[in-house]
VEXLUMPA-735602 format. One record per residue (C-alpha): residue number from 1; residue in one letter; chain; x, y, z. Coordinates in nm, 2 decimals. Layout:
<pts>
  num  residuo  cadena    east   north      up
  NUM        A       A       X       Y       Z
...
</pts>
This chain:
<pts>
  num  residuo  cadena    east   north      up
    1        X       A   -0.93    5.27   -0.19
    2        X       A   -0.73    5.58   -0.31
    3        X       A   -0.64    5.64   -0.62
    4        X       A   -0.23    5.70   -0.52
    5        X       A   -0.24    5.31   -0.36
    6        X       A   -0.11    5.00   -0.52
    7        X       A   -0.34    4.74   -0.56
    8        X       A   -0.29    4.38   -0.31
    9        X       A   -0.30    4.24   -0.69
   10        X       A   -0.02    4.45   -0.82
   11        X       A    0.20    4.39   -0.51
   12        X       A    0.17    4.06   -0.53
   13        X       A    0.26    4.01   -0.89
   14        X       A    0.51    4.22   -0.86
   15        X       A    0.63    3.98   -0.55
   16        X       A    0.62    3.69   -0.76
   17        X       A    0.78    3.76   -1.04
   18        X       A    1.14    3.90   -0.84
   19        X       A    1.10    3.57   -0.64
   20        X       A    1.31    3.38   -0.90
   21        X       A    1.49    3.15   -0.71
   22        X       A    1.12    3.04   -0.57
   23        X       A    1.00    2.97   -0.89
   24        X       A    1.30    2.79   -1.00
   25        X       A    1.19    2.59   -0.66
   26        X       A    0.90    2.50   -0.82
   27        X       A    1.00    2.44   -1.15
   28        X       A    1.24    2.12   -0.99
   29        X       A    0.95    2.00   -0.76
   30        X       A    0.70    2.00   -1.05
   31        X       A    1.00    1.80   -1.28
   32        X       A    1.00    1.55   -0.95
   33        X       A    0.62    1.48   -0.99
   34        X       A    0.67    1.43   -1.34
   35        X       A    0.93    1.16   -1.29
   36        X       A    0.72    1.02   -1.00
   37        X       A    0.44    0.97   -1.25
   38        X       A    0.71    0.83   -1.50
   39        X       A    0.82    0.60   -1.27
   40        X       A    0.51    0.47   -1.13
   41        X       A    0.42    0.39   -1.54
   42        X       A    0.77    0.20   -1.56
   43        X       A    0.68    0.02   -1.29
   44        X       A    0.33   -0.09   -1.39
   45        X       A    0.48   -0.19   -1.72
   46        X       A    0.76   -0.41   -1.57
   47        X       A    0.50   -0.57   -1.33
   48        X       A    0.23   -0.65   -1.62
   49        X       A    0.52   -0.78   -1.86
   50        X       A    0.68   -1.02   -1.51
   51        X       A    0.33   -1.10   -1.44
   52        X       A    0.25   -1.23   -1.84
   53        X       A    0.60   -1.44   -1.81
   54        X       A    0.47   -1.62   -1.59
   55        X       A    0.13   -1.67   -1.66
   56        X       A    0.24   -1.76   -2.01
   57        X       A    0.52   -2.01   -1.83
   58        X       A    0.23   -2.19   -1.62
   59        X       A    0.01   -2.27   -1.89
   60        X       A    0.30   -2.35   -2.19
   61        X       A    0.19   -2.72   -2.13
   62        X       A    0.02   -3.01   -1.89
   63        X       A    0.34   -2.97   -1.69
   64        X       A    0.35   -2.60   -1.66
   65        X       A    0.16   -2.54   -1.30
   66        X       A    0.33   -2.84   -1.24
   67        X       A    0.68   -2.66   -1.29
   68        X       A    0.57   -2.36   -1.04
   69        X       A    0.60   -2.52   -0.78
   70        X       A    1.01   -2.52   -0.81
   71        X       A    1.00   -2.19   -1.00
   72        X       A    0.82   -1.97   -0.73
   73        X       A    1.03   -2.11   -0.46
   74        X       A    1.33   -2.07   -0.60
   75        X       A    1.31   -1.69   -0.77
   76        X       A    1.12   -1.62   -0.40
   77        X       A    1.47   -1.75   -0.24
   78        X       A    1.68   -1.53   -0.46
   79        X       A    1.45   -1.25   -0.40
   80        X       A    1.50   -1.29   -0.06
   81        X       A    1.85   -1.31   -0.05
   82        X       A    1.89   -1.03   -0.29
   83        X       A    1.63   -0.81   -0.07
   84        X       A    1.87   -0.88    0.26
   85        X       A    2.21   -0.84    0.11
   86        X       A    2.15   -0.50   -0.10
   87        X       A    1.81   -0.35   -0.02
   88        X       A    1.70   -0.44    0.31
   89        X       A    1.50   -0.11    0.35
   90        X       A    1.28   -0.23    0.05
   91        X       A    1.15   -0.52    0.23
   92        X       A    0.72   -0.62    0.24
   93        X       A    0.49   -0.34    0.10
   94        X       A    0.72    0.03    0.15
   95        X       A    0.45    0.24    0.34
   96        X       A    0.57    0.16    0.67
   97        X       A    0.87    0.29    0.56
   98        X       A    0.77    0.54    0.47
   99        X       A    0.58    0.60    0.77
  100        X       A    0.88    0.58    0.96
  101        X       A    1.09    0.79    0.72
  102        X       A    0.86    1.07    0.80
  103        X       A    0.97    1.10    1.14
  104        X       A    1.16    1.47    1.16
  105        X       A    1.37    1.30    1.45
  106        X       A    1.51    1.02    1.22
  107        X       A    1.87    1.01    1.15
  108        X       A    1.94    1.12    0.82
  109        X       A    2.16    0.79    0.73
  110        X       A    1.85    0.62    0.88
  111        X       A    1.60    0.80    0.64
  112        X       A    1.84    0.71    0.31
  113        X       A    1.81    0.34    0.41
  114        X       A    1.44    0.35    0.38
  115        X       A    1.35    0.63    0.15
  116        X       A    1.57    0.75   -0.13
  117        X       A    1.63    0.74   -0.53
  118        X       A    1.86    0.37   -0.55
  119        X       A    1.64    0.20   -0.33
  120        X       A    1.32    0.29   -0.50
  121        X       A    1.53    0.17   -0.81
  122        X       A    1.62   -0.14   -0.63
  123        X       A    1.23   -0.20   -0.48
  124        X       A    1.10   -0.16   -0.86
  125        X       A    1.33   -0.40   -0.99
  126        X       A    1.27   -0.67   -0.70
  127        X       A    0.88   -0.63   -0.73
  128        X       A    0.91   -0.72   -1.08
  129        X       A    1.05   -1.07   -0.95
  130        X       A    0.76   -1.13   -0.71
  131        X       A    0.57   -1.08   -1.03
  132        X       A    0.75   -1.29   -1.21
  133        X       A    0.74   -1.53   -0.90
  134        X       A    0.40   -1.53   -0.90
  135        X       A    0.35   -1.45   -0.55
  136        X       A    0.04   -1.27   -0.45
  137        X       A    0.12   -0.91   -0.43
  138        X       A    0.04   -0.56   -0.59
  139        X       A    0.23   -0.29   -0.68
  140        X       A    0.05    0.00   -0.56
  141        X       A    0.15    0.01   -0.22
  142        X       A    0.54    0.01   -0.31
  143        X       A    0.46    0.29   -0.57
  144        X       A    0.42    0.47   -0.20
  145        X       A    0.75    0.38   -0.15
  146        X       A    0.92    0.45   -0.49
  147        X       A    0.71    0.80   -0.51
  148        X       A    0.84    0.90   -0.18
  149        X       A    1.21    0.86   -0.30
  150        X       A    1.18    0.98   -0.61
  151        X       A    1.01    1.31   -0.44
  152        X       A    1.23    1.25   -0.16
  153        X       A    1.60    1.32   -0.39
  154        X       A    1.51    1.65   -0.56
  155        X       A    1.56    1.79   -0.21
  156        X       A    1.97    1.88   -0.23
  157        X       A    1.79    2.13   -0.53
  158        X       A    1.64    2.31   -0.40
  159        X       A    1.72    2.63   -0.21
  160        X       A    1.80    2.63    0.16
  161        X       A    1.51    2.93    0.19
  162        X       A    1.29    2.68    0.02
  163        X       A    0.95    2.63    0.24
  164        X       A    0.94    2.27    0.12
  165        X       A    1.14    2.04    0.31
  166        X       A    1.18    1.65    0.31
  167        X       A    0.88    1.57    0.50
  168        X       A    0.65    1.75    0.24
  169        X       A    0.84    1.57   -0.06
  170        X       A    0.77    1.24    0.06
  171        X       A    0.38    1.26    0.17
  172        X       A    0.39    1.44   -0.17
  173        X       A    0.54    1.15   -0.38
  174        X       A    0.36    0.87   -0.19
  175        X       A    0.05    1.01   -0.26
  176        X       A    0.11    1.09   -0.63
  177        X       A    0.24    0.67   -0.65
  178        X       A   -0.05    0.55   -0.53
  179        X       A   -0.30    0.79   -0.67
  180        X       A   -0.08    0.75   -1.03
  181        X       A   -0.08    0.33   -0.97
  182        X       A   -0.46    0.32   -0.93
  183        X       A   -0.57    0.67   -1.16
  184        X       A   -0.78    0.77   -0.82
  185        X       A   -0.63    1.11   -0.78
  186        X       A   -0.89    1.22   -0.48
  187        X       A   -0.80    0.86   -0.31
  188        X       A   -0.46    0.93   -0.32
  189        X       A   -0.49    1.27   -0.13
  190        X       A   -0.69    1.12    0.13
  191        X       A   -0.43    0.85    0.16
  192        X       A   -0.18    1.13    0.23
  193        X       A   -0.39    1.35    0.47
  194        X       A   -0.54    1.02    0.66
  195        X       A   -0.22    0.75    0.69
  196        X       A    0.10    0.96    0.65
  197        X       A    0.13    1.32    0.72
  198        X       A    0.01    1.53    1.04
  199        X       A    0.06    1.85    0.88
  200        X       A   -0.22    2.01    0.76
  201        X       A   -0.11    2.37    0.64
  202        X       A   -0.16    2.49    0.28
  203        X       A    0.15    2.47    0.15
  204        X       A    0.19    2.10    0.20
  205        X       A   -0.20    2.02    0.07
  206        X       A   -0.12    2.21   -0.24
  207        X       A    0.20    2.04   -0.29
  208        X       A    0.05    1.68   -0.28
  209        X       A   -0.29    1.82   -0.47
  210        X       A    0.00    1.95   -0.78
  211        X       A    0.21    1.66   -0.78
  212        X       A   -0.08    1.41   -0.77
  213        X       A   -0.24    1.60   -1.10
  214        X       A    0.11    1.62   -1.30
  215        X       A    0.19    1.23   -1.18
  216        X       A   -0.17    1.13   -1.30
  217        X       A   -0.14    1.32   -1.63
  218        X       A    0.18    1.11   -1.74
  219        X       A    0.00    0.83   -1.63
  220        X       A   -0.30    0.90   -1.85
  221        X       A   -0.13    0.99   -2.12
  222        X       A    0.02    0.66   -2.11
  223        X       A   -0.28    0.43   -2.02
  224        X       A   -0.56    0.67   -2.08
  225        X       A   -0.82    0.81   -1.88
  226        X       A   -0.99    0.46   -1.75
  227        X       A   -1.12    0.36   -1.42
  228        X       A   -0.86    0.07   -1.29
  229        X       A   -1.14   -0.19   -1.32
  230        X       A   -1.25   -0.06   -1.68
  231        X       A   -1.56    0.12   -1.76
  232        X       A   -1.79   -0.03   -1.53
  233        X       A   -2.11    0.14   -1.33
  234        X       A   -2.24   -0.04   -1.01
  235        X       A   -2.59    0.07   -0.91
  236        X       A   -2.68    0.18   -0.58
  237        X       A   -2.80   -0.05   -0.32
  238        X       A   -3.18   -0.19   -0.30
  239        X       A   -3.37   -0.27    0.06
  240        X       A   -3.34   -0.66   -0.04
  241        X       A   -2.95   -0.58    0.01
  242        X       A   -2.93   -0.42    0.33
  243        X       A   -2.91   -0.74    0.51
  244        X       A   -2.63   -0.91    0.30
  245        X       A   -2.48   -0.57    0.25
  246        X       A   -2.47   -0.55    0.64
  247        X       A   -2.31   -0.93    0.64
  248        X       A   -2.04   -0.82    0.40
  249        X       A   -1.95   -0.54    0.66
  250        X       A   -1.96   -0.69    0.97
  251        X       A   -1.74   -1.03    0.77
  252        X       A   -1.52   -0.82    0.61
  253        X       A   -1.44   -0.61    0.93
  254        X       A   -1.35   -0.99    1.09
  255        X       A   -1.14   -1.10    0.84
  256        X       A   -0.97   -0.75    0.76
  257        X       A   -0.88   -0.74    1.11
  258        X       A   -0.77   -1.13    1.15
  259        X       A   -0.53   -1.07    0.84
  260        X       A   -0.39   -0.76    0.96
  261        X       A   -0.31   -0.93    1.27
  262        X       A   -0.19   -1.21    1.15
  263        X       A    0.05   -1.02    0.92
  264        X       A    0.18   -0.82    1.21
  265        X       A    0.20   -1.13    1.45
  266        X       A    0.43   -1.32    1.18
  267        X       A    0.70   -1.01    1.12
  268        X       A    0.72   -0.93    1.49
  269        X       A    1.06   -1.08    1.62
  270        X       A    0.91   -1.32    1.94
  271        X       A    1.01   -1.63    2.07
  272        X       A    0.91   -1.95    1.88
  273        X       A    1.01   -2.21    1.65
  274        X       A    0.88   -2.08    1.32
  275        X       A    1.03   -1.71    1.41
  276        X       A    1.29   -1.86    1.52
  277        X       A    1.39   -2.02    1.17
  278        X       A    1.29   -1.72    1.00
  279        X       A    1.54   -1.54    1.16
  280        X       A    1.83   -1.78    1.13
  281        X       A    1.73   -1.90    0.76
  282        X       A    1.53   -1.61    0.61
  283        X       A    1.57   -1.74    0.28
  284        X       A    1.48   -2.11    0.35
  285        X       A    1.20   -1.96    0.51
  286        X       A    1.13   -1.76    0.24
  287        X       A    1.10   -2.06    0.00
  288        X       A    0.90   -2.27    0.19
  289        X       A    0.60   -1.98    0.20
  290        X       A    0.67   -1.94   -0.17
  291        X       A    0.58   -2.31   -0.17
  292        X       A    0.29   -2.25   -0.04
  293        X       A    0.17   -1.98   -0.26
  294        X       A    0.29   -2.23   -0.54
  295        X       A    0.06   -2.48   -0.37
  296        X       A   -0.22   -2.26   -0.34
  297        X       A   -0.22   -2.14   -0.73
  298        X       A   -0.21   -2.54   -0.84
  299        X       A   -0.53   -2.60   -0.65
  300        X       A   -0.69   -2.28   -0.81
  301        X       A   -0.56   -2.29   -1.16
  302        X       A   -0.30   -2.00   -1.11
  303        X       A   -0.61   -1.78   -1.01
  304        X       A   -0.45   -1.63   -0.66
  305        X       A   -0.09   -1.55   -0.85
  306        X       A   -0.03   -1.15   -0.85
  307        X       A   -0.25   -0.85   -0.77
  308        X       A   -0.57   -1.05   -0.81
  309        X       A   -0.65   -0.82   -1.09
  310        X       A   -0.84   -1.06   -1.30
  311        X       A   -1.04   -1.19   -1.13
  312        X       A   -1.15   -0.91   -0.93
  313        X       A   -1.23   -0.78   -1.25
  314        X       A   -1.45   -1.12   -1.34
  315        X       A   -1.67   -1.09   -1.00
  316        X       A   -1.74   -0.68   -1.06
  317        X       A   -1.83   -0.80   -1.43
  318        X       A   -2.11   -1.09   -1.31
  319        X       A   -1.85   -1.36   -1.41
  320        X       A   -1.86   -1.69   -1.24
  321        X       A   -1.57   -1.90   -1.34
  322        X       A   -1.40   -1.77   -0.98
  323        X       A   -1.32   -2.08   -0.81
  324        X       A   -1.57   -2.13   -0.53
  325        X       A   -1.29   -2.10   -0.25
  326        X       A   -1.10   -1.82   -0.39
  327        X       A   -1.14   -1.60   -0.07
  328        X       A   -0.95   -1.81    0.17
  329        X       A   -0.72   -1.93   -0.08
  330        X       A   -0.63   -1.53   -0.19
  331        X       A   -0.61   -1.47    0.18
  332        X       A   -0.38   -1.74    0.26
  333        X       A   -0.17   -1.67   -0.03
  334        X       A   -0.14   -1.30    0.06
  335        X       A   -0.05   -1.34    0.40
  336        X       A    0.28   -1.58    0.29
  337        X       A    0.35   -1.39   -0.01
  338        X       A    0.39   -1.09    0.26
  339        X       A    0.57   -1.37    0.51
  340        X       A    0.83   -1.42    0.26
  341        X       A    1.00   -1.07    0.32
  342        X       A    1.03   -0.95   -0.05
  343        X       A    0.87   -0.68   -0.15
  344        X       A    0.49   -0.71   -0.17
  345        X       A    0.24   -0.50   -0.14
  346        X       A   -0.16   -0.57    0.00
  347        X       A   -0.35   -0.32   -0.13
  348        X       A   -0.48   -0.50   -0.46
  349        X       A   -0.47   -0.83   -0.32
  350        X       A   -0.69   -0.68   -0.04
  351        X       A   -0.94   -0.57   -0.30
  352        X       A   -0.97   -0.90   -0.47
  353        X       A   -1.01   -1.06   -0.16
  354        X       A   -1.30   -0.83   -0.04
  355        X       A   -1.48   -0.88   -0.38
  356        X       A   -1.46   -1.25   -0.32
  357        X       A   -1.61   -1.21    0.02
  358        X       A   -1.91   -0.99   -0.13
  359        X       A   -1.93   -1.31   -0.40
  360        X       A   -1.95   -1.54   -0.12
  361        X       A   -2.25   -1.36    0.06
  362        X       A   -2.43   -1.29   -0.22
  363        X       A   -2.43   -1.68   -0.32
  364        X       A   -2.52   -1.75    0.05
  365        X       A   -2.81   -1.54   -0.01
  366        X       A   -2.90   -1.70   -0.30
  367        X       A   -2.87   -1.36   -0.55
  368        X       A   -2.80   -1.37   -0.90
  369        X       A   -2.48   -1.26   -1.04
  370        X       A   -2.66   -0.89   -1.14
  371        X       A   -2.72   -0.81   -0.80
  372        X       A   -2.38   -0.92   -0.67
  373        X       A   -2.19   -0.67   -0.75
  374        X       A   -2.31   -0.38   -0.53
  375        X       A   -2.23   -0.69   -0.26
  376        X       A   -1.84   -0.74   -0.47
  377        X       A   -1.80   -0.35   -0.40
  378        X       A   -1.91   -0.32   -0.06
  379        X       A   -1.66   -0.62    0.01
  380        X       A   -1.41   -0.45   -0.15
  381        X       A   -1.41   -0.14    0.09
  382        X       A   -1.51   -0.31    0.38
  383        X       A   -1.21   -0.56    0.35
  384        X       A   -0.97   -0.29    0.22
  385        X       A   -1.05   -0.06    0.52
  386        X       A   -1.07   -0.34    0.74
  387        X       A   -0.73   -0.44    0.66
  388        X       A   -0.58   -0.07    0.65
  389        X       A   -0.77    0.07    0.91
  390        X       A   -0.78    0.42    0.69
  391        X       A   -1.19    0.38    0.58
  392        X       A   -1.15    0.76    0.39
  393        X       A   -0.87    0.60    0.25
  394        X       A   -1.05    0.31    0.12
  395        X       A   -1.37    0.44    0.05
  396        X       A   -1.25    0.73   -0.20
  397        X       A   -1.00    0.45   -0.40
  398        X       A   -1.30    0.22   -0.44
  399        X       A   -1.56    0.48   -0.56
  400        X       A   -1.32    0.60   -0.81
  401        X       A   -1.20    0.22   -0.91
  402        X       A   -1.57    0.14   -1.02
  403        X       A   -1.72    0.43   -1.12
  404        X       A   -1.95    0.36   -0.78
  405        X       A   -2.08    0.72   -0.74
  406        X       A   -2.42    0.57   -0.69
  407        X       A   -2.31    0.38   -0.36
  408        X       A   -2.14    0.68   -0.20
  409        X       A   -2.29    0.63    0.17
  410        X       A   -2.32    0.24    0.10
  411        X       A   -1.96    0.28    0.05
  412        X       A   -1.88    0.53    0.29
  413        X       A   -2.09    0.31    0.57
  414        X       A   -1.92   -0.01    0.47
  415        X       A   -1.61    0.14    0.52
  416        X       A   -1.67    0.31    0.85
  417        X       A   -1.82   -0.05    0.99
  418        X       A   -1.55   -0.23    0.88
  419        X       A   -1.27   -0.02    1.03
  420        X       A   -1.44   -0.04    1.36
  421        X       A   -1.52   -0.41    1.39
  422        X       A   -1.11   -0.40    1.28
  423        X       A   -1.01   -0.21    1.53
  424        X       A   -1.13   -0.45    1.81
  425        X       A   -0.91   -0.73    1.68
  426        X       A   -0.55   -0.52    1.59
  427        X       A   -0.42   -0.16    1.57
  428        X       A   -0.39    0.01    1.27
  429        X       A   -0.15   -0.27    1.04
  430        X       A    0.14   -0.01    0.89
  431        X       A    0.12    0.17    1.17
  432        X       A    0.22   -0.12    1.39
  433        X       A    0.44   -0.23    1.13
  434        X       A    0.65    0.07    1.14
  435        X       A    0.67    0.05    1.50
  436        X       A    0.89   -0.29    1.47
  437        X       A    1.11   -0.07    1.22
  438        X       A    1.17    0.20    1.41
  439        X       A    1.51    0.15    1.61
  440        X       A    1.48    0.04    1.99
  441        X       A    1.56    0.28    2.25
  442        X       A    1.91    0.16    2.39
  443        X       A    1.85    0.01    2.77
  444        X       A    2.05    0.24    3.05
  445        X       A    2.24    0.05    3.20
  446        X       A    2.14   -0.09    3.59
  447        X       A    2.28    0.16    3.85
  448        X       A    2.51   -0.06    4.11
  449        X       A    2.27   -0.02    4.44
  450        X       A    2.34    0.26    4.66
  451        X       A    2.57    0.13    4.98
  452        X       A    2.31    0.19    5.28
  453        X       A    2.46    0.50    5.46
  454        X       A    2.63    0.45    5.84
  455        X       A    2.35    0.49    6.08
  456        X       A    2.45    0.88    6.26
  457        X       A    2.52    0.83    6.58
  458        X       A    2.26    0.99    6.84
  459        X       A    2.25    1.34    6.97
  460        X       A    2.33    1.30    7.31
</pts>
């Protein structure tokens, strides 16, 4: 290098700092991760304070579960009818959505109506009534949702030279929900990279690796720096656990699968009775599922009502006051909690319903609760990318959830298993759910049929 050049270093400084209008840019995408992360704490507060109402509600006195089985019912119905008349883009868990949103071909009126500022508004607001319901459902996957449109309504800010567009906002603010909603930064990347975008320049990676860290900070300063299951530390697996470990893959890959079909089988429109009245009376419909979850949480002592936090929690901790058939009853609760149409999301019901399947084998094999747990995690990412089909996805969110750094390629196997044995029983679940959201080519209309021409007469 001569001594009469400019350094690359100079240059570019000097580049960077005339580029004010870039940095003001950045300055309102940075704010927008900030109030993703703010919002994503509002919402986990409203949830927690809907979901102690009504635990405190069931148990004020012997006829307290008694009573839910009018109260979830009825609050489902109005949830219903509220979701249909004003938000109807908030409906179920938000990621197909989402999905759909992402679409650069999508109408612009169409992308407001699934992604945008009021409706995340309206989707936090209506979650906290499932909560308050007590249906089971988690908030994490509608953070994806209310991320995205928080992200999603800085755009008119930013300059129309700006190298971020919509598309990079809302893979940006759906990771940042999720990642903020479950304090797994690196799992909400891969949930990005793996289910939404298709991009994979730098720009856009840097973008969701920023707002991810500023979303997480307000969240940590708000709950602290925990894992979402507390401080705990599952221990890598012994060679007495391969074979149940195995069975928790291969049963969680069968189930995942069977409940993401299920769950994509029941919102498809489709001749039959049953679909039939849920299309005609949504929120009858709606109240009788909500019946059923009411049902389901008297038989179990209110144990399957929510996110399935608690007792998740209880089986990773060597508890045992888990009812013994809290696995199908969590699973049958999910799947009409998600029937009902309000929003609802899977992703911490799936978890509670994985670590009740790695409970299950573990008991078959007659194990003591200590040696469980590596069996609890294992279900947990097996079900969780069974069910999602996004095994990355799943196995970075539970390694981070329970501190399981020792079960890396258990995890990572699990997961991988799992997903397969899923994807011989359905397609991906939110990406098949998105398809029945995404608007219906118009049919052309049948060309009358071409009059046969008058046979030429002969050359003669």
């Amino acid at each position: 290098m001569h001594d009469d050049e400019t350094p690359d270093f100079w240059r570019n400084l000097k580049r960077e700092i005339r580029a004010g209008r870039a940095w003001i840019d950045r300055a309102i995408v940075l704010a927008a991760a900030v109030a993703t992360g703010a919002s994503v704490v509002g919402v986990t507060l409203l949830c927690e304070a809907a979901s102690h109402l009504h635990e405190r509600m069931r148990s004020s006195g012997p006829l307290g579960p008694w009573l839910m089985l009018l109260w979830t019912p009825v609050i489902t119905a109005i949830l219903v009818w509220l979701t249909r008349r004003f938000a109807p883009g908030a409906a179920g868990s938000g990621i197909p959505q989402v999905i759909v949103a992402l679409d650069d071909s999508l109408a612009p009126e169409r992308r407001r109506a699934l992604v945008s500022l009021p409706l995340a508004i309206k989707k936090a607001a209506l979650l906290g009534g499932a909560m308050l319901a007590g249906l089971s459902a988690g908030r994490e996957g509608p953070t994806v949702q209310i991320g995205a449109g928080v992200m999603l309504s800085v755009r008119r800010w930013l300059s129309p030279a700006a190298r971020i567009d919509g598309h990079d906002l809302m893979v940006a603010g759906a990771a940042a929900g999720i990642a903020a909603a479950f304090n797994t930064p690196l799992g909400g990347v891969m949930f990005a990279l793996e289910k939404l975008s298709r991009r994979h320049h730098a720009a856009q990676s840097a973008l969701v690796i920023v707002c991810i860290v500023l979303s997480g900070l307000v969240a940590v300063s708000v709950f602290g720096n925990l894992t979402y299951f507390g401080q705990l530390r599952v221990q890598s697996l012994s060679l007495q656990l391969l074979l149940p470990g195995l069975v928790v893959a291969v049963v969680a890959g069968l189930l995942g699968g069977l409940f993401s079909q299920l769950l994509v089988s029941s919102l498809a429109p489709g001749p039959g009775r049953i679909k039939q009245w849920r299309q005609q009376y949504p929120v009858r419909f709606g109240a009788a599922c909500a019946l059923g979850v009411a049902v389901i949480g008297l038989v179990c002592q209110g144990s399957t009502s929510g996110a399935g936090y608690a007792p998740t929690r209880a089986m990773l901790e060597g508890q045992t006051d888990v009812p013994a058939l809290y696995t199908l009853l969590k699973f049958m609760a999910t799947w009409l909690s998600s029937w009902t149409g309000v929003p609802a999301g899977v992703f911490a019901p799936s978890l509670a319903v994985g670590a009740g399947i790695g409970r299950d084998v573990a008991w078959l094999f007659g194990l003591p609760p200590e040696h469980a747990i590596p069996l609890i995690a294992l279900g947990m990412v097996g079900f969780l990318a069974a069910a999602t089909q996004g095994p990355l996805t799943a196995f970075i969110l539970v390694m981070e959830m329970v501190s399981g750094h020792a079960m890396v390629l258990s995890l990572m196997l699990t997961a991988f298993v799992s997903s397969g044995i899923s994807r011989l029983i359905c397609g991906p679940m939110y990406a098949e759910l998105a398809k029945l959201m995404r608007p219906r080519p118009a049919a052309s209309p049948t060309p009358p049929p071409t009059p046969p021409q008058a046979q030429a007469e002969p050359v003669r």
